[in-house]
C-alpha positions as a Markdown table, in Angstrom:
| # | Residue | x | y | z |
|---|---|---|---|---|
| 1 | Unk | 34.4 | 64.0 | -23.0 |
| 2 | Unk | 37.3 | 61.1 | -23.6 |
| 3 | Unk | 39.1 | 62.6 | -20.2 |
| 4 | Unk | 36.1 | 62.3 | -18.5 |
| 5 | Unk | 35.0 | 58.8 | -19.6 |
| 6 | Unk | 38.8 | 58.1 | -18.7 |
| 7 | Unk | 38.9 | 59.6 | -15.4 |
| 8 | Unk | 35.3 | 58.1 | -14.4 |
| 9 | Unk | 36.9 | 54.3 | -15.8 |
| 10 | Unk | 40.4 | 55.1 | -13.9 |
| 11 | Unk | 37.8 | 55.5 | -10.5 |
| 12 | Unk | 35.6 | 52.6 | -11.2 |
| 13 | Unk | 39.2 | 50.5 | -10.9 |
| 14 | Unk | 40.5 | 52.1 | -7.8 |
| 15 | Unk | 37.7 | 51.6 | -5.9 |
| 16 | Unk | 37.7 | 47.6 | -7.1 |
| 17 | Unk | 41.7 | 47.2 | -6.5 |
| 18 | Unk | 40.7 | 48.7 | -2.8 |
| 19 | Unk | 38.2 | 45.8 | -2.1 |
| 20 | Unk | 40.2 | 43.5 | -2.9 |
| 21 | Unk | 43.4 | 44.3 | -1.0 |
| 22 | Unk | 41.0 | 43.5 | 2.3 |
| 23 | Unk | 40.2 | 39.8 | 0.9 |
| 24 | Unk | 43.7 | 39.9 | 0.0 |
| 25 | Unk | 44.9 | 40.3 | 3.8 |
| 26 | Unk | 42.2 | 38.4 | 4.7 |
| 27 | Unk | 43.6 | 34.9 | 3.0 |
| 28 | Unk | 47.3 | 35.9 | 4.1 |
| 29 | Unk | 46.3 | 36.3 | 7.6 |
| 30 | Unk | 44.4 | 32.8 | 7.4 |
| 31 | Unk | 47.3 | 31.1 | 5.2 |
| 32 | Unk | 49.4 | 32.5 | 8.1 |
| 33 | Unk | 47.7 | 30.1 | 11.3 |
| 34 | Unk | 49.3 | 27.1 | 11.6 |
| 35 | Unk | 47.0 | 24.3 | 10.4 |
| 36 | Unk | 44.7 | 21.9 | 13.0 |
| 37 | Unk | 45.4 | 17.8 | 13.1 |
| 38 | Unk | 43.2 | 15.4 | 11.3 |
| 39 | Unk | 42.4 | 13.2 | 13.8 |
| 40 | Unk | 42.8 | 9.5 | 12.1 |
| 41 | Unk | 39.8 | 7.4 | 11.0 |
| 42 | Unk | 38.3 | 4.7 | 13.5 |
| 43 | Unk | 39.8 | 1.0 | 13.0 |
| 44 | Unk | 36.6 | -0.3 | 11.7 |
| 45 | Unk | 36.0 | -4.2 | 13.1 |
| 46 | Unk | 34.9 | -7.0 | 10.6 |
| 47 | Unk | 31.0 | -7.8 | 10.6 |
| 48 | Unk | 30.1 | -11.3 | 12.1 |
| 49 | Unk | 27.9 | -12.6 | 9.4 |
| 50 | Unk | 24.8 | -14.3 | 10.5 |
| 51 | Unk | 23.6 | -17.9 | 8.8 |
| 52 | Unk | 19.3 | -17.4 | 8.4 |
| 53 | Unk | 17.9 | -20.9 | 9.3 |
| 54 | Unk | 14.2 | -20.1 | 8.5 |
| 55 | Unk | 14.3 | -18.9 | 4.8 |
| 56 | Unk | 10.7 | -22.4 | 4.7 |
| 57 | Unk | 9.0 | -20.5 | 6.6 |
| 58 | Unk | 6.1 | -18.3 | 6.5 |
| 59 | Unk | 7.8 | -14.8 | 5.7 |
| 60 | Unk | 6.3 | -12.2 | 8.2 |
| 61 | Unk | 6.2 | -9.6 | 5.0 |
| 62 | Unk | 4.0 | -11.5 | 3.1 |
| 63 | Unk | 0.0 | -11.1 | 4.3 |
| 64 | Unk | -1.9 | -14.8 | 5.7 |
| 65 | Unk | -1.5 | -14.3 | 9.2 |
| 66 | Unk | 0.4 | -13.8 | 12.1 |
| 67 | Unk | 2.3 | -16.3 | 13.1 |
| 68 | Unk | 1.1 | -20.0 | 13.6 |
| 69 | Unk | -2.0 | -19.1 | 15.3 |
| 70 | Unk | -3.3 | -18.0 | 12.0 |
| 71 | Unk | -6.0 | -20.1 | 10.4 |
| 72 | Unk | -7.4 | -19.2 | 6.9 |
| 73 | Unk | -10.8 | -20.8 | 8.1 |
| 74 | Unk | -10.8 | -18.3 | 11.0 |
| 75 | Unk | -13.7 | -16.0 | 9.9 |
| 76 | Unk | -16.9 | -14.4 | 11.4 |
| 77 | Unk | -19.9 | -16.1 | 10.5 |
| 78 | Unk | -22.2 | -13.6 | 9.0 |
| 79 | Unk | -25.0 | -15.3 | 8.2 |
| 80 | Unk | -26.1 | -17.0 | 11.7 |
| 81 | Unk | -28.6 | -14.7 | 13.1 |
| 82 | Unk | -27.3 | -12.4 | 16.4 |
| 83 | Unk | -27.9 | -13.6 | 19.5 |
| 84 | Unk | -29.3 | -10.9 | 22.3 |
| 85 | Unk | -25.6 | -10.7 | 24.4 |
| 86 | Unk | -23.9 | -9.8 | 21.3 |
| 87 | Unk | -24.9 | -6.1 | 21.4 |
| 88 | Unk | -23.0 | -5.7 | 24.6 |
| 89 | Unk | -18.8 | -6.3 | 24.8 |
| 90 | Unk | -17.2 | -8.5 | 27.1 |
| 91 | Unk | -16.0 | -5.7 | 29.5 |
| 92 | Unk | -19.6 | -5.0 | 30.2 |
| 93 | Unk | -20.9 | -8.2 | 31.7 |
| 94 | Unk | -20.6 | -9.4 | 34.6 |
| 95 | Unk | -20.9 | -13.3 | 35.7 |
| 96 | Unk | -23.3 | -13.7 | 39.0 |
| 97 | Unk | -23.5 | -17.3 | 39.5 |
| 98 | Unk | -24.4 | -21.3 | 37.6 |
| 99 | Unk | -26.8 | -22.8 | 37.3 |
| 100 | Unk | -27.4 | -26.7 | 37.4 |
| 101 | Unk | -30.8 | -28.2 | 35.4 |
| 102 | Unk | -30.8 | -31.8 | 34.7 |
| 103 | Unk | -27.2 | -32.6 | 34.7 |
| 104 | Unk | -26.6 | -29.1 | 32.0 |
| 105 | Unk | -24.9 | -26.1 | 33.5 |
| 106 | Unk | -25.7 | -22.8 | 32.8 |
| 107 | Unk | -24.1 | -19.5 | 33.4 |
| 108 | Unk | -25.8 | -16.8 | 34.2 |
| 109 | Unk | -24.5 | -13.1 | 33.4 |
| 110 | Unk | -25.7 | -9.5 | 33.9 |
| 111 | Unk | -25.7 | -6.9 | 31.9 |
| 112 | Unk | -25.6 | -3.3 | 31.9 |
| 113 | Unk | -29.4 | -2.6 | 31.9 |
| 114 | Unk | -29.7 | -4.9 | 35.5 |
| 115 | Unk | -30.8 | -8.2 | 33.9 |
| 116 | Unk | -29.7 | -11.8 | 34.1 |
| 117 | Unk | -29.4 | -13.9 | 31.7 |
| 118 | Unk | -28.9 | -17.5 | 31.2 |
| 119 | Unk | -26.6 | -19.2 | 28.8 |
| 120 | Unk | -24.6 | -22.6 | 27.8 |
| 121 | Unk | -21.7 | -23.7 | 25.8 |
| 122 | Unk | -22.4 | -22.9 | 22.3 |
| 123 | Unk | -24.0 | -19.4 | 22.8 |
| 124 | Unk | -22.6 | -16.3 | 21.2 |
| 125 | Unk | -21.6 | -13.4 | 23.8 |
| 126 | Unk | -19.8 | -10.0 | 23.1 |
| 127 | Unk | -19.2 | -8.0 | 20.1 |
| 128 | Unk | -16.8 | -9.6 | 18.5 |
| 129 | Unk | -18.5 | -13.0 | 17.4 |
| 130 | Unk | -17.5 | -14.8 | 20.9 |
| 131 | Unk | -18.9 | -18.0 | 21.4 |
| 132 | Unk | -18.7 | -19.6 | 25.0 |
| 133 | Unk | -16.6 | -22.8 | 24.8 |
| 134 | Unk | -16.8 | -23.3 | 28.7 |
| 135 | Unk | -18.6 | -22.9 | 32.4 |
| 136 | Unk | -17.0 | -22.9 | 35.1 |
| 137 | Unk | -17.9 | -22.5 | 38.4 |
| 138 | Unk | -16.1 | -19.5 | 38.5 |
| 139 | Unk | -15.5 | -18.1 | 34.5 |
| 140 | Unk | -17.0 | -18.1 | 31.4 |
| 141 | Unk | -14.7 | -19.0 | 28.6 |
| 142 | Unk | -15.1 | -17.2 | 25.6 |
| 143 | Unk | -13.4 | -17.6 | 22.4 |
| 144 | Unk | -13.6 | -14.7 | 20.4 |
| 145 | Unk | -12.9 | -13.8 | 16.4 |
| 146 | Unk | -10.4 | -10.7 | 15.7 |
| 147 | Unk | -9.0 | -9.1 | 12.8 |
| 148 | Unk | -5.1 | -10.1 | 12.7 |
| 149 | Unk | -4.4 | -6.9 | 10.8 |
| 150 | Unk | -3.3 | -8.5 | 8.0 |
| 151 | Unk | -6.5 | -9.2 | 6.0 |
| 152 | Unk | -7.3 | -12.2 | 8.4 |
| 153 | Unk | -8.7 | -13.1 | 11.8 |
| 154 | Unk | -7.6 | -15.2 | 14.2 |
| 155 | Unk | -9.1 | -16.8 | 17.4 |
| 156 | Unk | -8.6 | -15.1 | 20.6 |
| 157 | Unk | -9.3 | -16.9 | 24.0 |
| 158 | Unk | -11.1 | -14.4 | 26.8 |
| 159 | Unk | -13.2 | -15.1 | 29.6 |
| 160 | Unk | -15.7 | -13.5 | 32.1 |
| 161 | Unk | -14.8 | -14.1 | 35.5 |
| 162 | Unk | -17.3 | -13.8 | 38.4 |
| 163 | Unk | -18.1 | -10.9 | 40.1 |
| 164 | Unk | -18.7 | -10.5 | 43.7 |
């Protein structure tokens, strides 16, 4: 029994010495090959520094608008009652003509649905809370209220030109 248990332990090392002897050549081969160049590090150039001028103003990180155009007053009034060319957007309408009564110009714009309709300075237009601040004899001025995307709105000018 001890001659087998010796001969079985005397086998388990042969067969490990003859593993290693290939890993052994293996490393002396590698060892052998002459050794690649480190190719030197870039010269690295000095940073220009830069002098920030507008550290009083309005930091663009901070929410309250976007740029100077914003207005904390800016906001939709919604508690007037909706006029009837609110339900339809700007893109829609289409300016035909004026219209002179008394000295007061109107405009007069058709919608979708065929109709005309008069309006004046002061009238609400378009779906987002556009009020006309001008006629001319060829535009509509609009000045519209949209979300800034930072928790405010701002005042957008737009206009509906006449259509031939």
């Amino acid at each position: 029994m001890r001659q087998v248990a010796l001969a079985l332990a005397l086998a388990l090392l042969a067969a490990c010495s003859g593993r290693d002897a290939a890993l052994n050549a293996f490393i002396e081969a590698t060892k052998a090959e002459p050794g690649g160049r480190v190719e030197p590090l870039p010269e690295i150039k000095p940073f220009d520094t830069f002098a920030y001028s507008a550290a009083g103003k309005r930091s663009p990180f901070v929410p309250g608008g976007s740029g100077s155009s914003s207005n904390a007053s800016v906001r939709p009034n919604v508690n007037r009652p909706r006029e009837f060319l609110e339900q339809f957007s700007l893109d829609t309408m289409k300016m035909v003509g004026t219209l002179q009564i008394g000295g007061h110009k109107f405009g007069l714009l058709k919608v979708p649905d065929g109709r005309v309709h008069r309006v004046e300075v002061g009238n609400y237009v378009g779906q987002a809370d556009g009020r006309i601040t001008a006629i001319a004899d060829n535009k509509i001025s609009v000045t519209e209220v949209v979300p800034d995307g930072l928790g405010g709105y701002i005042e957008r000018p737009a206009a509906i030109g006449l259509s031939e």
